[in-house]
N, C-alpha and C positions, 0 to 999 in steps of 0.2 A: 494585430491581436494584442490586447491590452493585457488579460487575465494570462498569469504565467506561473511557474512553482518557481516559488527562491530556494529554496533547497530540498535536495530529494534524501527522503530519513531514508540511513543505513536496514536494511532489511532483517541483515546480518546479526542487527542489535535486539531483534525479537525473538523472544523466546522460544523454543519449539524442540519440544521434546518426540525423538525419535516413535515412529508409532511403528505397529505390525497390525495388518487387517486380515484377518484369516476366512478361506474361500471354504464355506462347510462342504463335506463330504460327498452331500448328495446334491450340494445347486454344481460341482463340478462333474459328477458324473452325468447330470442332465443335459450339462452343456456339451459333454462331449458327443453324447448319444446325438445331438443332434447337429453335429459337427460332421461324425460319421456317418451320417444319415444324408446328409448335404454332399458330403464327396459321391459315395458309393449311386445317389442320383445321375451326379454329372458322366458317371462312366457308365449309364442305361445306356441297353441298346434296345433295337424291335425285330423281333426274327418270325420269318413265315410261319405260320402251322396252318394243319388243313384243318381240325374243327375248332368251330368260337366256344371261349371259356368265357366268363364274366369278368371284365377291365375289359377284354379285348377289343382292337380296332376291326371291325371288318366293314369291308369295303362292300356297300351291296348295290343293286339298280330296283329303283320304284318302278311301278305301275300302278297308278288312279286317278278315280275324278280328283285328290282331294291334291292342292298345287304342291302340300308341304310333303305330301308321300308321291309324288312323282320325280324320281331325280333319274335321269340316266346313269350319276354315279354319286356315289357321295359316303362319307366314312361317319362309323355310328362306334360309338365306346356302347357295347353291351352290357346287358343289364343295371348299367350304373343309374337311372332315369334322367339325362341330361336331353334327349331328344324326345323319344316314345317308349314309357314303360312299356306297352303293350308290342310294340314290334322288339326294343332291348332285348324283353325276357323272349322271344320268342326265337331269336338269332342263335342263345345258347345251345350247343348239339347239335347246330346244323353245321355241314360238311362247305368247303370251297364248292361250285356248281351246283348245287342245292337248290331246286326253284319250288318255290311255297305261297300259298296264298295265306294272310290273316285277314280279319277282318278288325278294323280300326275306327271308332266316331258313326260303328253302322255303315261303314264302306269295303269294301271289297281292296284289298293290298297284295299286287304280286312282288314277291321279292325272289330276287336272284344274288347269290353270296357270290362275288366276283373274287373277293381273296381277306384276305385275312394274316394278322400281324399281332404278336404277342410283345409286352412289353419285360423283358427281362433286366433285374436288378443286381451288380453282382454281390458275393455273400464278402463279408469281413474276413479274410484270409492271409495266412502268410505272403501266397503269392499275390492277393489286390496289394498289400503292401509293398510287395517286391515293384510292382508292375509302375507304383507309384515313384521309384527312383528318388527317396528322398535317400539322404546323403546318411549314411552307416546305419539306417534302420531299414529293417529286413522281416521284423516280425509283428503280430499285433501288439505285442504287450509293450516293444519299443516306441512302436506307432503311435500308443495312447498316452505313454509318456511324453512323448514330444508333441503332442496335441494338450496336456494334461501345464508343460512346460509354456507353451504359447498362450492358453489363457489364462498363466499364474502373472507371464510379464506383460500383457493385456491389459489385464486389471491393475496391476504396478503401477502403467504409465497412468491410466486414468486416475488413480488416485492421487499420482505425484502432480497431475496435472490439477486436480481442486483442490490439493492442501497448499497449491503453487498461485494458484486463482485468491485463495482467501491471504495470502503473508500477501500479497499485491495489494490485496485490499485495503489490507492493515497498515501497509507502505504507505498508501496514499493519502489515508487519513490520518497518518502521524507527521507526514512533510508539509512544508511552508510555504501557503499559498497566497498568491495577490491577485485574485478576484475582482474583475470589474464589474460594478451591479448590472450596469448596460446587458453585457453578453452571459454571463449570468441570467438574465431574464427575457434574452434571447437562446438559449438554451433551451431554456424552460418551454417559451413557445412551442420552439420544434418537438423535444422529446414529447409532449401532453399531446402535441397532433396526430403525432405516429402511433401515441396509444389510444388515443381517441378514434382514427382508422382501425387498427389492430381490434381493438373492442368491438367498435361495427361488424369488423368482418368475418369475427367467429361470433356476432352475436351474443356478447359479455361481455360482464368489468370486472374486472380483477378486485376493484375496490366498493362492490357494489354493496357491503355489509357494513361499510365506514363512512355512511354518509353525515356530513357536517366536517369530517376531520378528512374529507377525500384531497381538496386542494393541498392544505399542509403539507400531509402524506406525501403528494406529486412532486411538490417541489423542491422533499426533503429528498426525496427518491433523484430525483434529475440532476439536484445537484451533487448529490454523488459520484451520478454517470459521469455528469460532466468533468469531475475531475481524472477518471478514471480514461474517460475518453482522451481526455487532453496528452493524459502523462501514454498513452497509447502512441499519439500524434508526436508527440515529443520524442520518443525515441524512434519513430519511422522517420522522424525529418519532415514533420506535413503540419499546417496550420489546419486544425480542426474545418473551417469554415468555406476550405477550397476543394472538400470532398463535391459539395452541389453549390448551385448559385446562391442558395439561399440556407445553407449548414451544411451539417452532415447528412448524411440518407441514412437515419436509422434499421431501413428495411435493407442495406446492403452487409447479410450477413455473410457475407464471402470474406467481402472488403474486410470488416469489421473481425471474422477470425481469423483472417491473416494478421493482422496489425496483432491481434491478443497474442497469438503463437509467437508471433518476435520478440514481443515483449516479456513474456514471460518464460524462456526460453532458461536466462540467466535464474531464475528461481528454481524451474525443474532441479537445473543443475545443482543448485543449490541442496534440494530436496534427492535428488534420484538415489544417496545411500542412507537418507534420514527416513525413506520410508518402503517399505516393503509386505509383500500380499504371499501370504505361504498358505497350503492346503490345510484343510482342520480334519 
């Protein structure tokens, strides 16, 4: 590999002034709602009852010509219209052993309620709290703090992670590089293929508003990657061009956030008390 950095610019030498991003009021209370919303699901249970409400599951046996209303068993969510409005709404108030004829499509439907099962949700309570065994919180209004606490340092890391992404950046284009036009324009090939697939495959161009200055654009664009890629390579210990036979795999975005997360690692660090996310 010809193209290498002769020196890597101190990072430490750019400027950056401590920031605070503040989480307003009500985008934190929505996330918690459906934070809470997300637990209090996974602790659903389903308990018998003998008459069907609307949600309810019940279990019933067909009888007809018609194939989709003859089942010997089969389970219907009532009244919701996911199978037959007309048999749904008609399951509600009927009892477990309950046999009933409707009539469906102009056809004649016996139905028999074999059982029945209600979906219960538990409520936000001291005890869901307790029951949850987090460590010294015992009540809701702990609970929401320490949920209120998780997505303050949530957002933290993400933020420290793109103001850690951009001083990178800025790293890269301030240090000293020796470029060979060869691989340089072997670069360029691969990255323009992978967006040229990429565009195919959602059916768009990113650059389809810039025609005449699209190429330019490309290869100001690549060669950016490229250097960014490289210094990525550089501190994994890997020669860009031994990822596939023939470059990198653009489309290996695994690969490719592993190697970012290593790399920028040292910047987080950098960054982790220069920047901070408090409630508004």
């Amino acid at each position: 590999m010809k193209s290498h950095i002769i020196s890597f610019y101190n990072y430490m030498d750019i400027p950056f002034e401590p920031v605070t991003e503040i989480m307003e009021k009500e985008d934190m209370e929505t996330e918690l709602k459906t934070v809470i919303k997300t637990e209090l699901l996974l602790h659903k249970e389903y308990e018998e009852v003998l008459k069907a409400g609307k949600g309810d599951i019940v279990f019933v046996s067909l009888n007809s010509e018609l194939p989709r209303f003859n089942k010997e068993s089969i389970g219907i969510n009532a009244g919701l219209g996911m199978f037959s409005k007309e048999l749904e709404d008609a399951l509600i108030g009927h009892a477990v052993g309950d046999k009933f004829f409707i009539s469906v499509q102009g056809k004649e439907v016996q139905v028999e309620i074999k059982g029945c099962k209600r979906l219960t949700v538990p409520e936000l309570s001291d005890d869901f709290v307790k029951s949850l065994k987090l460590d010294g919180i015992t009540d809701v209004k702990g609970y929401k703090k320490h949920l209120a606490d998780e997505k303050l340092n949530m957002y933290s890391e993400a933020y420290t992670e793109m103001y850690a992404s951009d001083l990178f950046e800025q790293t890269c284009e301030k240090s000293r590089w020796e470029i060979d036009p060869e691989e340089k324009e072997q670069f360029y090939r691969l990255w323009s293929r992978h967006q040229k697939e990429d565009n195919d495959f959602h059916g768009m161009s990113f650059y389809e508003n810039y025609e005449g200055e699209l190429e330019e654009m490309e290869r100001n664009d690549s060669f950016f990657l490229m250097r960014i890629i490289m210094t990525y390579l550089l501190f994994c210990g890997t020669d860009y061009r031994s990822i596939e036979a023939d470059g990198i795999d653009f489309g290996n975005i695994e690969k490719i956030t592993e190697m970012k997360n290593t790399v920028l690692n040292p910047f987080k660090n950098y960054l982790k008390d220069k920047v901070r996310v408090i409630a508004g």
